[in-house]
Every structure is written in structure tokens, then in C-alpha cells.
N, C-alpha and C positions, 0 to 999 in steps of 0.2 A: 391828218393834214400835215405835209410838210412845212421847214421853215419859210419857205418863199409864199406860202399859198397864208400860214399862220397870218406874213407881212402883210397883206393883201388885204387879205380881211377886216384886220384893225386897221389898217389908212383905209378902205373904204367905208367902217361902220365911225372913224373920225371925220372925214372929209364932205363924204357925197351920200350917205344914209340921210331920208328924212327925219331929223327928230324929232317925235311926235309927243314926248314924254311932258316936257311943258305943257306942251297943247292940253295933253291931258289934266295936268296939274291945276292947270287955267279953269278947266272945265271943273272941275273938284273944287273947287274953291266957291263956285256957284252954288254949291249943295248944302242942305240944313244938316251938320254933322251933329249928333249926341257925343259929347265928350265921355273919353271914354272907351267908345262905341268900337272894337277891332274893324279893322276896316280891310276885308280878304282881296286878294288880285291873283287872280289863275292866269298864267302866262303859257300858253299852249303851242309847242314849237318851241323850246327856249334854247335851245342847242349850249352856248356858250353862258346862260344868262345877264347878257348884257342892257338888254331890256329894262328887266326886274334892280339890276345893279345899278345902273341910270337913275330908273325909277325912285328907287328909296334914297337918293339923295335928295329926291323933292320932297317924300313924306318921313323925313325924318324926326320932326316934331308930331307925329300920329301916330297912335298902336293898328301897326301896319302888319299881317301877313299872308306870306307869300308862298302861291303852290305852284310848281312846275310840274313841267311834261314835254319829255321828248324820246322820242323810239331810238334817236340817235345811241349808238353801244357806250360809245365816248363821254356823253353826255355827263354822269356822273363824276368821270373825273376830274372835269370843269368848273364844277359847282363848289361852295363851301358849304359846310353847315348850317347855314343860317337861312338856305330853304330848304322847305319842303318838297321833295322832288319823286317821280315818280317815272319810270323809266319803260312809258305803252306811247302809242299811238291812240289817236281820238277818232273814231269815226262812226257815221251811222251803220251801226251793227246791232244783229238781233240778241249778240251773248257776245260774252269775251272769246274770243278767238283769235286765228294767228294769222296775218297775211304777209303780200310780198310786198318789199319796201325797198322804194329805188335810190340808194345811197349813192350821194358824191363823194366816191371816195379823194380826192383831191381838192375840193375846197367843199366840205360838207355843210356848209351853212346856206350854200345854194343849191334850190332844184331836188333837194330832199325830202322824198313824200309817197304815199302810198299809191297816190295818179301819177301817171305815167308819163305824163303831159309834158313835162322838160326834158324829163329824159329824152323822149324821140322826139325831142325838134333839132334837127338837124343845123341849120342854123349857129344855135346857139351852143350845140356842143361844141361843131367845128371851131366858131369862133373863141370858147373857151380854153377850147383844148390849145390853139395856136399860143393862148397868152401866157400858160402855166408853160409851155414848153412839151409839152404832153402828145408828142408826134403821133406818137404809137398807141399808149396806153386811151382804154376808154373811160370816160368821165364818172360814170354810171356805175353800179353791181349788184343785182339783187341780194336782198338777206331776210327775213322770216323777222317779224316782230311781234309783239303786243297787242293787240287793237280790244278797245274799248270803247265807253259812251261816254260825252259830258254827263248824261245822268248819273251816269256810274260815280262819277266825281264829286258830282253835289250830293249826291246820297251818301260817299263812301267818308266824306269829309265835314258833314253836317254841315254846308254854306247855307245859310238863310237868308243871305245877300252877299254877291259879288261885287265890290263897289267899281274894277276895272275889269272886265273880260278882253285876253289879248290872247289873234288869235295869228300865230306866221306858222302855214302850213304848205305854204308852195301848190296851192293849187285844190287841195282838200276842206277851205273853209265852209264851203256850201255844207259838207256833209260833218261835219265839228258842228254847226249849229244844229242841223237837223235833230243829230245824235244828242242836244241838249235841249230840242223844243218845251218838253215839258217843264222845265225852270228857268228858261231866258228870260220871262218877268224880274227875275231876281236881280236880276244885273243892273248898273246904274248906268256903265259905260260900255261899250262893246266897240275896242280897236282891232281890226283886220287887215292885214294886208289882201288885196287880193288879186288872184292874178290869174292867167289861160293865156290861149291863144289870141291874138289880137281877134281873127273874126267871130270871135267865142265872148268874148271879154263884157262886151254891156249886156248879153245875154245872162251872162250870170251874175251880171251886178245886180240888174235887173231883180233877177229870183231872189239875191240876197234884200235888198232895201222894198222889194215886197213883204219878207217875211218880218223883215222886222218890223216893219212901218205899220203890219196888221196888228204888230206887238204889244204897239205903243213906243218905238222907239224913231227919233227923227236924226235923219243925216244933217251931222253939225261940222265936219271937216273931208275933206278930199282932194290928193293928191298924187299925181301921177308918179311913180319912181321915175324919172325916162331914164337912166342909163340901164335898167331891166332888159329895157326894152330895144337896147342900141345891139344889132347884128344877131337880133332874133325877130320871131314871128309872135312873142311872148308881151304881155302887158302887165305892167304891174301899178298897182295904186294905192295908197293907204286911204283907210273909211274909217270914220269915227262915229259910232251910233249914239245917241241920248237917249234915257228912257226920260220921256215924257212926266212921269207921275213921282220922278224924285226932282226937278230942277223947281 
């Protein structure tokens, strides 16, 4: 990420990002905690982890930890030691394996993702490409990464409760949960961005607040990104799930 695209970034993760992290905090606060009790949050997509770094200024008075994941190469050197971090992609797969992963190389916190889905929308690359200045160069470039399961993760980390699941994956969340069906009960919260094409978009909200809502968990917030969505065919929204049987 060069310096102009770096600037970008941070005035728009200051300015015009939803910030959901309250929200959640709000929603945490409703819950019966055991003092004590470590309280885990998987941050899935965490690229810069600004998230998780947000975050812990709300749970600073709780024994809070935190596990990341991002296929981004970069990733690691953005993070400090104070997560855990692990450097695969999430998705429903039958074994660890390796797939193709569509990286922004110019502002990689967007449109970064194992679906293809941003990358070829035309649209939005062009109009991207206009902003960075980027006449010539493509947005996009394939590179080979990680892929694993959320099972893998609860298994590989012993989680016997997730108190926040968070999941920004630019388009791969359907198959991030799928890949952790067998321990979603675990979760108390489950934040997603989610996003597709706009004639795509409540189709897949759809499948998602199906599966969850078969789960036991009920949609408690929702919100459109709209600048996602300005000079693309792309929709973006933040979802917030409840599990039912912790509030």
C-alpha cells in the first residue's frame, strides 16, 4: 500500500466506516459475564487489525483474548504482539489447502478475498483505479494462499465459547460460516460484514440469517455501508447476530 492509498485508508476507517465496536460493547454488557471468565473474539479478515485495536479499548477492564486471520502476506507486519494471529484464509474446505486469492495490491483493505466478486466488477475497479491515480496499473493480482476451516480454528485454539465472532471477508462470509457450522452455537455475537453484487445481495443475506436464525441466533443490528456502494454494482452492509440462549 503506498503512502497516498495508506492516507486513505485511515481518514476513511476515521470518517465514514461504520463503527460497530460500541454497538457491540452495548450488546456485551446485556450478557451474564462470570468474572473472571477470558472472554475470546476471532476477528476473521483483520488486515491492519483496527477492529480488534478499537475493540479492546471497550474491553479493557475484562480478561479479553484476541485471535486473528488474514491470508493478507503484509498482515503480520501490521500487527503487534499482543495478538494472536495467524496468517490463512477461512473457508468452507474439505482439508487445508491452497487457493487463488484476489489481492488489492493498492489499497488491500478493499475487495480482498478468495471470490472473485470485486475483483471483476468493472465498475468499481474503474472507478477506483481513477481515484488512486492508477491509469494503467490493475487493481487486482492473483497470489496462492492458506485456506482452512473455522473448525480448524476452534479446534486448533480450544474456543469453548466465542464471546464476538467478526467476520470482513469481502464477499466469502457465507462460506467462513459454513466452514464453522459445527461450533456456531459457541458464539454469543457474530459481526459480518457482508457484501456481493447488488442483484446478489439479499439472496445471500437471505442464506446467511437463515442459517443463523436455524441456529438460535436473531438479527439485532443492520446497516448499509452506502459509500461501498457509490460507483459500483457492489453492496455492502454490516449484520450483527445474537445468540438467543446467552442474552
Amino acid at each position: 500500500m503506498n503512502v497516498f492509498s495508506n492516507f486513505i485508508y485511515k481518514f476513511y476507517n476515521i470518517f465514514f466506516h461504520n463503527k460497530v465496536e460500541k454497538k457491540l460493547f452495548e450488546i456485551f454488557l446485556l450478557l451474564k459475564i462470570n468474572k473472571g471468565e477470558v472472554l475470546n473474539i476471532v476477528d476473521i479478515g483483520c488486515f491492519k487489525g483496527y477492529f480488534s485495536k478499537r475493540l479492546k479499548k471497550y474491553f479493557k477492564d475484562f480478561n479479553i483474548k484476541f485471535y486473528l486471520f488474514d491470508p493478507n502476506p503484509k498482515s503480520e507486519t501490521y500487527l503487534n504482539k499482543e495478538f494472536i494471529f495467524e496468517n490463512i484464509a477461512i473457508s468452507n474446505v474439505k482439508s487445508e489447502t491452497k487457493k487463488i486469492f484476489y489481492f488489492n495490491k493498492i489499497y488491500e483493505g478493499f475487495g480482498s478475498s478468495l471470490k472473485s466478486t470485486i475483483a471483476n466488477e468493472k465498475i468499481y475497479n474503474f472507478s477506483r483505479r481513477m481515484f488512486f491515480f492508477q491509469f494503467k496499473s490493475k487493481l487486482f493480482k492473483k497470489i496462492i494462499v492458506n485456506v482452512k476451516t473455522l473448525n480448524y480454528v476452534i479446534e486448533k485454539y480450544k474456543l469453548k465459547k466465542i464471546y464476538i465472532l467478526k467476520i470482513d471477508a469481502e464477499s466469502s462470509e457465507l462460506q467462513i460460516l459454513l466452514s464453522g457450522k459445527k461450533y456456531l452455537q459457541r458464539c454469543v455475537i457474530i459481526y459480518l460484514e457482508i457484501s456481493d453484487l447488488k442483484t446478489k445481495w439479499n439472496s445471500k443475506f437471505n442464506k446467511i440469517y437463515n442459517l443463523l436464525n436455524n441456529l438460535g441466533f436473531d438479527l439485532y443490528f443492520k446497516k448499509e455501508i452506502i459509500e461501498g456502494s457509490l460507483f459500483s454494482k457492489l453492496k455492502f452492509a454490516d449484520c450483527i447476530f445474537v445468540n438467543r440462549k446467552f442474552i
